[in-house]
C-alpha positions in Angstrom: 8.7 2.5 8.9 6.6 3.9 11.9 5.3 -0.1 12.2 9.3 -1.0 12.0 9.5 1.4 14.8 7.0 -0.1 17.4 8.1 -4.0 16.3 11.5 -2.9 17.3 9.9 -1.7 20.8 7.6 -4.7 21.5 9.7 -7.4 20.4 13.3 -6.0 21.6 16.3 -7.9 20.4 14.4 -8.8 17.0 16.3 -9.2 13.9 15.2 -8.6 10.6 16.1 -8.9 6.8 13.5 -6.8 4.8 13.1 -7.6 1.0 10.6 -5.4 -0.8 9.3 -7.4 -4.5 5.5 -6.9 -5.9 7.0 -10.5 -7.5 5.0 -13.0 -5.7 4.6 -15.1 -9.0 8.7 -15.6 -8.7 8.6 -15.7 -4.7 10.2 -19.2 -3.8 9.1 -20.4 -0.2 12.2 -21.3 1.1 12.9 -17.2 0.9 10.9 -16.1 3.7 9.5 -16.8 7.0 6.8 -14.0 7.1 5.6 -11.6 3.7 3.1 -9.4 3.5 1.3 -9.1 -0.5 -1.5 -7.2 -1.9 -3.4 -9.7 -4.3 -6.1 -9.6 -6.5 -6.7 -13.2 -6.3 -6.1 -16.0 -2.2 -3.0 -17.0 -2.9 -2.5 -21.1 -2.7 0.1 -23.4 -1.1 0.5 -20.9 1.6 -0.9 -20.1 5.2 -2.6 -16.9 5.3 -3.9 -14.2 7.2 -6.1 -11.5 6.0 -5.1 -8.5 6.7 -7.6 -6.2 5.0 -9.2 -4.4 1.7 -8.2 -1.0 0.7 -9.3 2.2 0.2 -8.0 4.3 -2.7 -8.0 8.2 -2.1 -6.1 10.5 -4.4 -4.1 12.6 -2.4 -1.6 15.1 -2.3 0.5 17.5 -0.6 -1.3 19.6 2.1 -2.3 22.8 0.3 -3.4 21.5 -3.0 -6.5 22.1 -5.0 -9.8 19.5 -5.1 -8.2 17.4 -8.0 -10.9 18.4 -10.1 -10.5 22.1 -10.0 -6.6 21.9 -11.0 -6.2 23.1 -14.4 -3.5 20.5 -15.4 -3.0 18.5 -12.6 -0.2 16.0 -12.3 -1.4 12.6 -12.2 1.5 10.3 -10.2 1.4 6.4 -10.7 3.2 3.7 -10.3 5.0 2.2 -13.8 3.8 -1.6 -12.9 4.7 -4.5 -15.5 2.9 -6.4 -12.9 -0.7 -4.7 -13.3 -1.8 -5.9 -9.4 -2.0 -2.5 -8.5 -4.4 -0.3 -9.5 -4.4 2.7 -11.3 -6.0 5.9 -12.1 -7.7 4.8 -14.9 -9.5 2.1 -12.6 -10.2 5.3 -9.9 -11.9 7.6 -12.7 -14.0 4.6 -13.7 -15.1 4.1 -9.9 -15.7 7.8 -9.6 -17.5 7.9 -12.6 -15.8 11.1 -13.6 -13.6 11.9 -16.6 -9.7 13.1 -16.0 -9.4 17.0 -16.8 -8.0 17.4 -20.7 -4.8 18.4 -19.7 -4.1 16.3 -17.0 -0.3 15.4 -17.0 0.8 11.6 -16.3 3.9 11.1 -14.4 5.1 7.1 -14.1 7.5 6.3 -11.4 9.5 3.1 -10.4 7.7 2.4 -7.4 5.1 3.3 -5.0 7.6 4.6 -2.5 8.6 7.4 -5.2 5.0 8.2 -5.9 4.2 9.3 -2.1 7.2 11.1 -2.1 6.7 13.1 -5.1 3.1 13.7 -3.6 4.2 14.6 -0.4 6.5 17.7 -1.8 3.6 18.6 -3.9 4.8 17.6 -7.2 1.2 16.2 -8.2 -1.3 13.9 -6.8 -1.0 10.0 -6.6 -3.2 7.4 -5.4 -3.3 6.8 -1.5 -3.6 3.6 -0.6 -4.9 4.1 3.4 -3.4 0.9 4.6 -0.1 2.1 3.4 -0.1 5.6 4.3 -2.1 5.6 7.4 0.5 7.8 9.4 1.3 10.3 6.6 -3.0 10.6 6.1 -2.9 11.2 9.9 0.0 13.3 10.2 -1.4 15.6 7.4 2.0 15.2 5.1 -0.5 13.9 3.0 -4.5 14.8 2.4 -7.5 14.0 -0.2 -7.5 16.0 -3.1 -11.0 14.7 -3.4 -13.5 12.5 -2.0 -14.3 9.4 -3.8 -12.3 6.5 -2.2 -12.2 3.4 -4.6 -12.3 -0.2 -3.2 -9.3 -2.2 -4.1 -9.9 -5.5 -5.8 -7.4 -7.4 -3.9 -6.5 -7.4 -0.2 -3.5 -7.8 1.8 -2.5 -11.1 3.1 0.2 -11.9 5.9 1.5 -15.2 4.3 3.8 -17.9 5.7 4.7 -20.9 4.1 2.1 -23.5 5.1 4.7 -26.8 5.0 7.3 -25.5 7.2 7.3 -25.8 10.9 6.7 -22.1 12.2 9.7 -21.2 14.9 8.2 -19.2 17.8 9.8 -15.4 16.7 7.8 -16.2 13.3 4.6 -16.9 15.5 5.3 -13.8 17.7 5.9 -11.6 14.6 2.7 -13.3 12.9 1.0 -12.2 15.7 2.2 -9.2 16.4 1.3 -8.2 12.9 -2.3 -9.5 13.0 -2.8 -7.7 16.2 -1.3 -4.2 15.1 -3.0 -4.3 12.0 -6.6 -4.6 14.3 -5.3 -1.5 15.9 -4.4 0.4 12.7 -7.7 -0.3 11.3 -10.2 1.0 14.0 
């Protein structure tokens, strides 16, 4: 929302129609003008722009325990038909760690749910940086410890590639691609 926020401010008068799917298998091109995907794999038939790998973090609410020293922590994910995502069993293989015995596992419908829940210090989830960037800098969120993972995939800016591109596409394009420069420094 904070990116929502300065779009609004740099492109006044802009109107938008938000759709949020991790679907991009059933995405039909004549749906959108502009979408924004994490994929494992470049997606084809599309233009693209790269927008950037992850980092994975686990985090939590400010205040909690190195995830590690919690006696049964509460370990938040994303319940994902769609497997692109991934999970804490892919983070403790990275780490090279085992989960504590009595770790608790908590699945929720989507990764909005999963931030929240970490937020209010219900448990720790996985923090994708390039997703929580302001809540990592605001401190509503923090590391509860200090292996970041890679991600597999990236996120891509995508456009359909045979459709002629109207100029508030191009200047939202754009405006994206630039901010996300700016985000990542």
């Amino acid at each position: 929302m904070p990116r929502l926020q300065k779009l609004k401010r740099d492109i006044p008068g802009i109107e938008l129609r938000v759709r949020v799917t991790d679907d991009v298998a059933h995405l039909r091109l004549d749906e959108f003008d502009l979408a924004i995907f994490y994929r494992k794999e470049r997606p084809i038939g599309v233009w693209l722009s790269e927008l950037g790998q992850e980092e994975v973090v686990p985090v939590s609410a400010r205040g909690m325990a190195n995830l590690m020293e919690q006696r049964a922590p509460v370990l938040i994910s994303i319940e994902d038909s769609m497997r692109e995502w991934q999970d804490w069993s892919d983070w403790w293989r990275s780490s090279h760690l085992l989960p504590p015995q009595d770790a608790i596992q908590w699945k929720l419908g989507d990764y909005g749910l999963c931030v929240a829940a970490a937020s209010q210090g219900l448990g720790a989830t996985l923090g994708w940086t390039w997703l929580i960037r302001d809540q990592l800098d605001s401190g509503a969120l923090v590391p509860v410890h200090s292996h970041a993972m890679r991600s597999e995939g990236k996120f891509y800016l995508m456009r359909p590639a045979d459709r002629h591109q109207r100029k508030i596409v191009r200047e939202v394009s754009d405006w994206l691609i630039a901010d996300n420069h700016k985000t990542a420094r």
